[in-house]
Jmol script that loads the backbone (N, CA, C; Angstrom):
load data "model"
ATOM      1  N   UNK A   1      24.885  44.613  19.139  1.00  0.00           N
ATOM      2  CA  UNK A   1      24.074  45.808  19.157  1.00  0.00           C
ATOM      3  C   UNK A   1      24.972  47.012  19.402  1.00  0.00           C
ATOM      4  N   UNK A   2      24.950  48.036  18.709  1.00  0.00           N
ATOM      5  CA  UNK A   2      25.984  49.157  18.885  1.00  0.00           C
ATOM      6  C   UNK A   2      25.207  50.796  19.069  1.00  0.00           C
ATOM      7  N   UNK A   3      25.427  51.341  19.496  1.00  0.00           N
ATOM      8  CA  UNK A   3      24.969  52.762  19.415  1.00  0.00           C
ATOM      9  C   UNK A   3      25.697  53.899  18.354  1.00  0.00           C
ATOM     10  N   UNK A   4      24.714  54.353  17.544  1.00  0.00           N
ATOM     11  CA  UNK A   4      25.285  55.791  17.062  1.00  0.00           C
ATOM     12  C   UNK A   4      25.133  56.957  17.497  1.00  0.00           C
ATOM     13  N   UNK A   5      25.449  57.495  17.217  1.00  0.00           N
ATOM     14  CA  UNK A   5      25.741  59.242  17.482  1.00  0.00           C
ATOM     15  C   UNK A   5      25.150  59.625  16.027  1.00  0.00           C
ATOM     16  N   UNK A   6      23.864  60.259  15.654  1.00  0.00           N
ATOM     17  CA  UNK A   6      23.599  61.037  14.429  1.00  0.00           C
ATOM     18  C   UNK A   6      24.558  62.504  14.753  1.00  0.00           C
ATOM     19  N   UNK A   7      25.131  62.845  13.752  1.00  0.00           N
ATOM     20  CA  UNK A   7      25.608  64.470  13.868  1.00  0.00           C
ATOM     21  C   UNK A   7      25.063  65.179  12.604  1.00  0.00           C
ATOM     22  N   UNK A   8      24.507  64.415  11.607  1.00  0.00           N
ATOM     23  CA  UNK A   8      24.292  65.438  10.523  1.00  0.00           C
ATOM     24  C   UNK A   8      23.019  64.671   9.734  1.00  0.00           C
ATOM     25  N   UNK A   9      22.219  65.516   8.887  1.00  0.00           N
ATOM     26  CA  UNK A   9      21.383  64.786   8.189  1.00  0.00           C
ATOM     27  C   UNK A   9      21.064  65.542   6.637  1.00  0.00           C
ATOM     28  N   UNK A  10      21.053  64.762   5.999  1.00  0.00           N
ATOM     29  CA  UNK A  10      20.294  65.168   4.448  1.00  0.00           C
ATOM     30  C   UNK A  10      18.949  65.319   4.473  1.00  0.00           C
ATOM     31  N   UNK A  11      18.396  66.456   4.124  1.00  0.00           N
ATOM     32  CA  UNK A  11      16.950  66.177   4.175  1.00  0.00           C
ATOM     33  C   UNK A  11      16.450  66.364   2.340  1.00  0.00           C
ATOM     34  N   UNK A  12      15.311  65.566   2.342  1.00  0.00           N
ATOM     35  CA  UNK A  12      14.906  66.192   0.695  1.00  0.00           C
ATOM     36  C   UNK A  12      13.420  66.706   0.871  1.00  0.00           C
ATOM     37  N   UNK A  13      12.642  67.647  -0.040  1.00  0.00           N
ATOM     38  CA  UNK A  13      11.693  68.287  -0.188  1.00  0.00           C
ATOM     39  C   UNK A  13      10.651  67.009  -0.701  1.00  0.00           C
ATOM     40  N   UNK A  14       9.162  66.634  -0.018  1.00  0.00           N
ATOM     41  CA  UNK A  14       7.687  66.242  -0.821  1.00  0.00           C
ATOM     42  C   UNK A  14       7.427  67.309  -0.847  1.00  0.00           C
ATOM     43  N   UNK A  15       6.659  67.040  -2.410  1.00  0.00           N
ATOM     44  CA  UNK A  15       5.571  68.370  -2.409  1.00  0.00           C
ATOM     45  C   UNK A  15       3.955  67.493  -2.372  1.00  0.00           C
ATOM     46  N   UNK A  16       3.880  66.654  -1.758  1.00  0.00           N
ATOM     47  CA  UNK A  16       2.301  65.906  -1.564  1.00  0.00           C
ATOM     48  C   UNK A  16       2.402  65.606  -0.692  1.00  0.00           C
ATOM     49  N   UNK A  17       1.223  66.067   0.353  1.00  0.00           N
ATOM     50  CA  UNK A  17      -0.091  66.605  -0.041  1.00  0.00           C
ATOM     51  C   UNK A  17       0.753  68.164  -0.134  1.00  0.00           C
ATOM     52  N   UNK A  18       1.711  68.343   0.547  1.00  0.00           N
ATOM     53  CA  UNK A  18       1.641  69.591   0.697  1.00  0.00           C
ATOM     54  C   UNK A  18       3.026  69.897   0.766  1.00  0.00           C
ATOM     55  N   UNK A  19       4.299  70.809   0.368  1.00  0.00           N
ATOM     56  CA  UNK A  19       5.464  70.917   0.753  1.00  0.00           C
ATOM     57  C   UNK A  19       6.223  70.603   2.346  1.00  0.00           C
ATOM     58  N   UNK A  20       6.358  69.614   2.345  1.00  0.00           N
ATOM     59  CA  UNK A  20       7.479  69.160   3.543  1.00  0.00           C
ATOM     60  C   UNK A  20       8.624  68.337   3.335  1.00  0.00           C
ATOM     61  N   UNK A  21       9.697  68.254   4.500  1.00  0.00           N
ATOM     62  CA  UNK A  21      10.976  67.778   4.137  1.00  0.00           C
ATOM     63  C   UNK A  21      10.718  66.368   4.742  1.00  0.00           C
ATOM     64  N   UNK A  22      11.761  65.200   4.581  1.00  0.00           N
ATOM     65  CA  UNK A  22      12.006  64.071   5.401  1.00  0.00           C
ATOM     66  C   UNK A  22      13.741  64.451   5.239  1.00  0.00           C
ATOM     67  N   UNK A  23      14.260  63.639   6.522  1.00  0.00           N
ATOM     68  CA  UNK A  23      15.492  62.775   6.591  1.00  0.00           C
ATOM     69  C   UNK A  23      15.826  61.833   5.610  1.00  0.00           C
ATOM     70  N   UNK A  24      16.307  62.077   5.025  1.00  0.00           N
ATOM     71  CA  UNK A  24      16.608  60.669   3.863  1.00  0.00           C
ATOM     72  C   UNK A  24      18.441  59.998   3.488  1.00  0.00           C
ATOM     73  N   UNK A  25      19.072  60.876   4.917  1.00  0.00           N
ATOM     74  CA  UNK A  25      20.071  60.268   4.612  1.00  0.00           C
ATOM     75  C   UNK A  25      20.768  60.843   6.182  1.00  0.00           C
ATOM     76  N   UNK A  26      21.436  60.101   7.000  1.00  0.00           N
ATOM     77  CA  UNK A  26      21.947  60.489   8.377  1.00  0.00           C
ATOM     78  C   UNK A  26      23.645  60.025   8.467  1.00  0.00           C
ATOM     79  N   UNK A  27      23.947  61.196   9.052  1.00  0.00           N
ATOM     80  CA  UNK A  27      26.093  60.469   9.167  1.00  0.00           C
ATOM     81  C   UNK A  27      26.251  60.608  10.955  1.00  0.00           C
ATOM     82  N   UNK A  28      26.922  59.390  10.725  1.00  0.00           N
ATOM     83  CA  UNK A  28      26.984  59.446  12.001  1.00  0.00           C
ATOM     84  C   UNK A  28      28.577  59.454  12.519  1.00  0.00           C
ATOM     85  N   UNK A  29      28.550  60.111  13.779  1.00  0.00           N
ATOM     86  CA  UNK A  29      30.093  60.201  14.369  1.00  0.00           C
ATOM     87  C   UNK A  29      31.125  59.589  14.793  1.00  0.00           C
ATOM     88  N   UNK A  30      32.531  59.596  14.299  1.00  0.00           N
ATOM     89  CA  UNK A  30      33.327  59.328  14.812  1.00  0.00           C
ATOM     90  C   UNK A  30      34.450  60.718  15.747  1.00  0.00           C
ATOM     91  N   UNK A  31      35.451  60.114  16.056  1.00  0.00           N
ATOM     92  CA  UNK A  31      36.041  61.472  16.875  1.00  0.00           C
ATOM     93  C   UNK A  31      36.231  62.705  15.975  1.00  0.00           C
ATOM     94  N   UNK A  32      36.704  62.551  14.956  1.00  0.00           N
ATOM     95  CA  UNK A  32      37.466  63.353  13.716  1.00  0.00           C
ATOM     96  C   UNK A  32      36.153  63.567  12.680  1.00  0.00           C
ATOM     97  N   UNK A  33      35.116  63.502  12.759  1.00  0.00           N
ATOM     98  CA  UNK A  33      34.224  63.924  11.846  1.00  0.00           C
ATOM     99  C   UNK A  33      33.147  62.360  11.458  1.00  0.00           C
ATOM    100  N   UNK A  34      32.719  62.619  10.290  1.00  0.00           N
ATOM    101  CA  UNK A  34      31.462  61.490   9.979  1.00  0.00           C
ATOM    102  C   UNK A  34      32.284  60.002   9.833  1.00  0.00           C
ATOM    103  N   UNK A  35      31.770  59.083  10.621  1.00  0.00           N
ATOM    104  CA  UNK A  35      32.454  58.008  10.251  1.00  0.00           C
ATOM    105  C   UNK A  35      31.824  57.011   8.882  1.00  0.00           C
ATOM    106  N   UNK A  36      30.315  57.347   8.741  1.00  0.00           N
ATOM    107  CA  UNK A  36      29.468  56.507   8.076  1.00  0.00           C
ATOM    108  C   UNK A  36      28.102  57.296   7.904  1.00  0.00           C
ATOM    109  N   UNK A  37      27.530  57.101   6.247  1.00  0.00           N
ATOM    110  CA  UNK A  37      26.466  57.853   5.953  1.00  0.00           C
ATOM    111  C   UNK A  37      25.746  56.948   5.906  1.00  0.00           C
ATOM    112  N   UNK A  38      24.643  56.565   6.310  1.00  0.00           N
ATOM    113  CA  UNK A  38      22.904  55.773   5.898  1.00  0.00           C
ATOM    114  C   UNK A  38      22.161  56.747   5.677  1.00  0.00           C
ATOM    115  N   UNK A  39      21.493  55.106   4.774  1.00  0.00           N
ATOM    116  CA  UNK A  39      19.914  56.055   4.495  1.00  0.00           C
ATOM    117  C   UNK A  39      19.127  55.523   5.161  1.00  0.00           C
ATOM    118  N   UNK A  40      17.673  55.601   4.997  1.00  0.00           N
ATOM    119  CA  UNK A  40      17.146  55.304   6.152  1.00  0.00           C
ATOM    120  C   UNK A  40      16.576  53.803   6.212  1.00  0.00           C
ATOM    121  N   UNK A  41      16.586  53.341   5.071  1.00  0.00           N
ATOM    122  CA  UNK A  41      16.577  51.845   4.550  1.00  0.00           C
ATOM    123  C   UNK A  41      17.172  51.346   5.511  1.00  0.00           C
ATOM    124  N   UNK A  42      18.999  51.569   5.587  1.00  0.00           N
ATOM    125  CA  UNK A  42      20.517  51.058   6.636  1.00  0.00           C
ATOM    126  C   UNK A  42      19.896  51.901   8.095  1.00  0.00           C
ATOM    127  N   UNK A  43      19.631  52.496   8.323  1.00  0.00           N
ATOM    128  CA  UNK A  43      18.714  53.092   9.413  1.00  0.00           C
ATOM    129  C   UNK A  43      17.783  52.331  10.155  1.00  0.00           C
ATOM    130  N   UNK A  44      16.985  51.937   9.517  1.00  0.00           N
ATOM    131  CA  UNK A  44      15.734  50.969   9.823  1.00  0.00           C
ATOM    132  C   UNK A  44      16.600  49.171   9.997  1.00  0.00           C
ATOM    133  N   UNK A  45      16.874  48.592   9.144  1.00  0.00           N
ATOM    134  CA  UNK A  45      17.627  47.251   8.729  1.00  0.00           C
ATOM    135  C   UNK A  45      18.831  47.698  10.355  1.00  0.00           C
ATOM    136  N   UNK A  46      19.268  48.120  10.669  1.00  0.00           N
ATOM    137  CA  UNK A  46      20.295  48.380  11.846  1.00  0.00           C
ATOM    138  C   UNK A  46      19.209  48.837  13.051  1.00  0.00           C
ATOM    139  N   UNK A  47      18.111  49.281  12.797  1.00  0.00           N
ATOM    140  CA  UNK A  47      16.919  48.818  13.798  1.00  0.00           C
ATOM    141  C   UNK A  47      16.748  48.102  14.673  1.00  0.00           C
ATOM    142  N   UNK A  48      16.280  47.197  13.415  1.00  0.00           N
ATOM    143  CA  UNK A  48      15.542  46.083  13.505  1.00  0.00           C
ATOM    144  C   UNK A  48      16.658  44.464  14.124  1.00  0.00           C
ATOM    145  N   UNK A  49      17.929  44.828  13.691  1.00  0.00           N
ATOM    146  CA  UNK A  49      18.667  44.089  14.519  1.00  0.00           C
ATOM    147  C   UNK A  49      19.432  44.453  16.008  1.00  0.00           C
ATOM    148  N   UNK A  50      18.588  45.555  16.558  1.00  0.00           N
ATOM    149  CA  UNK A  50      19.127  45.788  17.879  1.00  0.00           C
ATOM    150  C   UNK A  50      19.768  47.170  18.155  1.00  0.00           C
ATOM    151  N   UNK A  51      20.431  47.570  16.590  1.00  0.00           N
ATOM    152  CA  UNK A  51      20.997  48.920  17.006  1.00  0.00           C
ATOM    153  C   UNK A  51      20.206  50.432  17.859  1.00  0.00           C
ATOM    154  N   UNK A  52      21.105  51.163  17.880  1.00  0.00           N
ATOM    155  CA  UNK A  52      20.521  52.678  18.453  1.00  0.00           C
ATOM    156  C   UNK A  52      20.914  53.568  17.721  1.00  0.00           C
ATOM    157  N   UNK A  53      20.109  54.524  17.617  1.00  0.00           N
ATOM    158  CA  UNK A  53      20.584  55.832  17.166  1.00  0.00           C
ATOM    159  C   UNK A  53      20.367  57.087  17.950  1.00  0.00           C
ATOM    160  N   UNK A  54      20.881  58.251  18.103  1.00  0.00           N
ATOM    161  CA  UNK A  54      20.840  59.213  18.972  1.00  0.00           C
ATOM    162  C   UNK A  54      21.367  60.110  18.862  1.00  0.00           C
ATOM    163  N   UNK A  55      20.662  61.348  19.324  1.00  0.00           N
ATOM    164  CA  UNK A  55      21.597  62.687  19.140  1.00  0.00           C
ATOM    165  C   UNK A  55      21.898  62.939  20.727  1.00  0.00           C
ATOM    166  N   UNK A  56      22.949  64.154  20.325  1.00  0.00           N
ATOM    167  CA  UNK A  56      23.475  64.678  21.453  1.00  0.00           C
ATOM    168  C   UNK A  56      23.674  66.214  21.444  1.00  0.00           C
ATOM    169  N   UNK A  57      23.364  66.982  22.312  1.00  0.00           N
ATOM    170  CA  UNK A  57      23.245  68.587  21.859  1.00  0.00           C
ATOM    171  C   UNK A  57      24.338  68.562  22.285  1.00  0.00           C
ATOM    172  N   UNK A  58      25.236  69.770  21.551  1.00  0.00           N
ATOM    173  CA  UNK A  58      26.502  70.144  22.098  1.00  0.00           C
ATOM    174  C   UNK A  58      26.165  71.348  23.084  1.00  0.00           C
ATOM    175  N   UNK A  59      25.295  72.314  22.880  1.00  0.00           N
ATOM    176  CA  UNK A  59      25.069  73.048  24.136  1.00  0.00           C
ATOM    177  C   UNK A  59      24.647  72.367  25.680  1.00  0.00           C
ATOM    178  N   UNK A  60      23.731  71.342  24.891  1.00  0.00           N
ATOM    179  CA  UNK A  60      22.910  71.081  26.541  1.00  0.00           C
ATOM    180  C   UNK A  60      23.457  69.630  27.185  1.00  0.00           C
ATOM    181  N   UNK A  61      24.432  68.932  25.763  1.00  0.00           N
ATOM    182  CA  UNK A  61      24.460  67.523  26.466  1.00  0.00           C
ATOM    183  C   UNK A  61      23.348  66.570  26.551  1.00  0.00           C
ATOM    184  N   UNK A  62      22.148  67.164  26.130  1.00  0.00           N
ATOM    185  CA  UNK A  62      21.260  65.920  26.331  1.00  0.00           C
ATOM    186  C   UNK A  62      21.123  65.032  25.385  1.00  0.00           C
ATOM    187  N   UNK A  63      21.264  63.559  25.572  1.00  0.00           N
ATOM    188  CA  UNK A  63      21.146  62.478  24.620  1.00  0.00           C
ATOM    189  C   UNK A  63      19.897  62.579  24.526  1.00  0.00           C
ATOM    190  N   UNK A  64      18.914  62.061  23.202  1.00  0.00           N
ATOM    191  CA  UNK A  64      18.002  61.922  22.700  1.00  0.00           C
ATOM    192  C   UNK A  64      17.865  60.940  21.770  1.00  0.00           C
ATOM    193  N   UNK A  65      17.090  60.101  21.839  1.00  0.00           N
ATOM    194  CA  UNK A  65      16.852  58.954  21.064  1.00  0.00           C
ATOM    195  C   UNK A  65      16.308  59.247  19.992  1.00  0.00           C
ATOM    196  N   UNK A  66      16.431  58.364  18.781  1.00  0.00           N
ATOM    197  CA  UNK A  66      16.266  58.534  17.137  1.00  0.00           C
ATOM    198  C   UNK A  66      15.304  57.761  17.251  1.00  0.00           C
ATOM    199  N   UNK A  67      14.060  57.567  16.288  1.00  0.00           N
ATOM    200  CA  UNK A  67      13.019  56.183  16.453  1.00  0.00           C
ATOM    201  C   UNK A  67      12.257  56.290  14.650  1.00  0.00           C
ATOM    202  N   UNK A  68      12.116  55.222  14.311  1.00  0.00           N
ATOM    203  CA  UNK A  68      11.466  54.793  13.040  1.00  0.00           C
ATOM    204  C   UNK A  68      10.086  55.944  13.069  1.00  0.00           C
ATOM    205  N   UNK A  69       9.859  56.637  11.738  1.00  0.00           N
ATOM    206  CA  UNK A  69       8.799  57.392  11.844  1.00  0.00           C
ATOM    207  C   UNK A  69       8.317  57.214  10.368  1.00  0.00           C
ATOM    208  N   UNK A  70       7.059  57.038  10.537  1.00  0.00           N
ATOM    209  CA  UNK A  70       6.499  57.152   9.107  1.00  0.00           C
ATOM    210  C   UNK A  70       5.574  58.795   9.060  1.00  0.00           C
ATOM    211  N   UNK A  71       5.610  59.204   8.292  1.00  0.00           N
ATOM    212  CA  UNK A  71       5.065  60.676   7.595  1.00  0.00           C
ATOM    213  C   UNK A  71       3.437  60.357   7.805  1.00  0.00           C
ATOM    214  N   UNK A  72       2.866  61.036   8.439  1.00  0.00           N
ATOM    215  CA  UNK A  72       1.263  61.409   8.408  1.00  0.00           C
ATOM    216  C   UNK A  72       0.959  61.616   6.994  1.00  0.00           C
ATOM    217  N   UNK A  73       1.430  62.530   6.439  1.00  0.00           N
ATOM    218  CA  UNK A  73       1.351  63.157   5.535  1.00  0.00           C
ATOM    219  C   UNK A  73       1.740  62.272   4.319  1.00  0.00           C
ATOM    220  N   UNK A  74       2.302  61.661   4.170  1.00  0.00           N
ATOM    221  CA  UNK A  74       3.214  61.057   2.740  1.00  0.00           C
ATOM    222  C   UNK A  74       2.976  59.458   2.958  1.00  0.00           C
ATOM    223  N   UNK A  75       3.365  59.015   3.995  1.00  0.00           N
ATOM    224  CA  UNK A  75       3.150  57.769   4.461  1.00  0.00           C
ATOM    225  C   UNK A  75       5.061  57.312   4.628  1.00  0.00           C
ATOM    226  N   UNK A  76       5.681  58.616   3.821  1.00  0.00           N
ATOM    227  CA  UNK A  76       7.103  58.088   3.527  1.00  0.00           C
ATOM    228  C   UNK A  76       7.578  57.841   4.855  1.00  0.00           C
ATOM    229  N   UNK A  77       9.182  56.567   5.067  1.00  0.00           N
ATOM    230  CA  UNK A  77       9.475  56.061   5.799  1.00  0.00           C
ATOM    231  C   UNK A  77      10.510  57.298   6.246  1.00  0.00           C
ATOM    232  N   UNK A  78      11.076  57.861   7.390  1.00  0.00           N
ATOM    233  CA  UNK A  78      11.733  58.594   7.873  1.00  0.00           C
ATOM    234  C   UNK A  78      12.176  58.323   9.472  1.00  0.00           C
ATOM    235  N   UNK A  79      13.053  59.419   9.930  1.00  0.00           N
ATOM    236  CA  UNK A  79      13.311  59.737  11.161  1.00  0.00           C
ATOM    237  C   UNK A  79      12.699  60.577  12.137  1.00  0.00           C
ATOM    238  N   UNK A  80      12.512  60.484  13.298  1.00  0.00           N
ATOM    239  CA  UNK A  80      12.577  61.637  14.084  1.00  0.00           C
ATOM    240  C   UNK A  80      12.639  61.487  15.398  1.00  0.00           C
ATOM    241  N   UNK A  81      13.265  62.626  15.716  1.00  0.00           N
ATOM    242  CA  UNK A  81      14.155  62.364  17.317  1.00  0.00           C
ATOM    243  C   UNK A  81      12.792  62.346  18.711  1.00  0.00           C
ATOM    244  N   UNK A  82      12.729  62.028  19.623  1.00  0.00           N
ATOM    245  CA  UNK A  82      11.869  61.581  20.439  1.00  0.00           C
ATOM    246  C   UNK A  82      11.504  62.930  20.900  1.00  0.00           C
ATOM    247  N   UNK A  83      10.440  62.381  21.909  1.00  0.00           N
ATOM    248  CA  UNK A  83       9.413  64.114  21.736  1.00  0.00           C
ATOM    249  C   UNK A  83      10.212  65.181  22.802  1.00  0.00           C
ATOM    250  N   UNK A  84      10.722  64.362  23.780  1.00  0.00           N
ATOM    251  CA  UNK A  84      11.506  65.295  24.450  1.00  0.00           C
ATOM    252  C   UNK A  84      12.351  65.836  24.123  1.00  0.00           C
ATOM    253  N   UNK A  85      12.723  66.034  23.130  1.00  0.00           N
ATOM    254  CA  UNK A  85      14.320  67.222  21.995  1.00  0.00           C
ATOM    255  C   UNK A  85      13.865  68.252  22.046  1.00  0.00           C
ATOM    256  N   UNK A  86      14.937  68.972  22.381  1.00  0.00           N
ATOM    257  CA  UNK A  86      15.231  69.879  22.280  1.00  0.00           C
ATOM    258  C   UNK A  86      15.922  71.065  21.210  1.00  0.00           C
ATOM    259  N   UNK A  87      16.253  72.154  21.626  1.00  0.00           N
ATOM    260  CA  UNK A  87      16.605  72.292  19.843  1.00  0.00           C
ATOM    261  C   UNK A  87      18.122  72.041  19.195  1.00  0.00           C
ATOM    262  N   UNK A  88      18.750  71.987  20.313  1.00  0.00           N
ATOM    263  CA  UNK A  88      20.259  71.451  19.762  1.00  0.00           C
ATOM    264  C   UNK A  88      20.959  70.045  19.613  1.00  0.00           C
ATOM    265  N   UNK A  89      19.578  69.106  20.212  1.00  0.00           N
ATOM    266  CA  UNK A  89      19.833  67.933  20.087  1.00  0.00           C
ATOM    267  C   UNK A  89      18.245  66.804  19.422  1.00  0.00           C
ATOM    268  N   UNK A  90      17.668  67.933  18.119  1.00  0.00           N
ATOM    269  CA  UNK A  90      16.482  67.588  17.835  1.00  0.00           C
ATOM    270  C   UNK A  90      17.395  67.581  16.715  1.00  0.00           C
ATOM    271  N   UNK A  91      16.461  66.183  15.691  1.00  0.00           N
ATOM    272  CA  UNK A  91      17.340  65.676  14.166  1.00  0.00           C
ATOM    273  C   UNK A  91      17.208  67.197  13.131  1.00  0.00           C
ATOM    274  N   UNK A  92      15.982  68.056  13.759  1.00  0.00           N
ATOM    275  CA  UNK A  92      15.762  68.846  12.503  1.00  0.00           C
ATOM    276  C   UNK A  92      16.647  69.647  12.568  1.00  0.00           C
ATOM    277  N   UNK A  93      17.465  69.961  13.633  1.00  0.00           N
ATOM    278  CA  UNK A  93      18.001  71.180  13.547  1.00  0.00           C
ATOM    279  C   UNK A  93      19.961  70.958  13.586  1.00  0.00           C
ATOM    280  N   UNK A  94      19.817  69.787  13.264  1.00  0.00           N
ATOM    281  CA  UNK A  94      21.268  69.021  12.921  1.00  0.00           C
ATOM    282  C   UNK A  94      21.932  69.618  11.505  1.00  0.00           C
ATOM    283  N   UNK A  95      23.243  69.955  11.918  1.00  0.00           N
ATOM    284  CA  UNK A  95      23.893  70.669  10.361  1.00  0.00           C
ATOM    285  C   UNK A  95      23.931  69.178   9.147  1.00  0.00           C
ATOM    286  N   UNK A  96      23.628  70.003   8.094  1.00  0.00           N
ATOM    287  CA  UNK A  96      23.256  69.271   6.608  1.00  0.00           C
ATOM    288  C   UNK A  96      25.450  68.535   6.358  1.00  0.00           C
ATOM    289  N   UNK A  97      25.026  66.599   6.212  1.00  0.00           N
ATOM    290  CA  UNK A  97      25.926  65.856   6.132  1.00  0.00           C
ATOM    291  C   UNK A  97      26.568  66.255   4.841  1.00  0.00           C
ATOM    292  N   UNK A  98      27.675  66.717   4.576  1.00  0.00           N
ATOM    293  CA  UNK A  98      28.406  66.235   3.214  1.00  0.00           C
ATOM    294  C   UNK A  98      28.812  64.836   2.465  1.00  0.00           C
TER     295      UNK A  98
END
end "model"
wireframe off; spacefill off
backbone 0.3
color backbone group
């Protein structure tokens, strides 16, 4: 079982029912920059065998846990960081992965 560090995320546009984004692709950290990109398929499948995922604000330091989310709206499979995030260590507000 291993822990990640999310630092960056891809998001893409639904337009049903109504225009919103999901997570559809997350990189996660090594010392020197992204060590490894998933999608949320490798996201979920690294789940489900024990792993973690998590952010970390660089202002505040607070770790925050990543958790399986399905869309109200879409039903699509996605991310999102636990309710206590904040804004520098919430997935939405994570700089876009290259």
């Amino acid at each position: 079982m291993a822990q990640h560090r999310i630092i960056g995320t891809r998001r893409e546009t639904c337009d049903t029912p109504r225009v919103h984004a999901h997570v559809v692709i997350v990189g996660t950290e090594k010392s020197s920059g992204y060590s490894k990109l998933w999608t949320i398929t490798q996201v979920y499948n690294a789940m489900d065998q024990g792993d973690t995922f998590y952010t970390c604000g660089e202002k505040s330091q607070k770790i925050v846990a990543v958790h399986k989310y399905s869309c109200p709206l879409c039903a699509e499979k996605t991310l999102r960081s636990a309710p206590e995030a904040g804004t520098d260590d919430n997935l939405d507000n994570l700089p876009t992965c290259q």
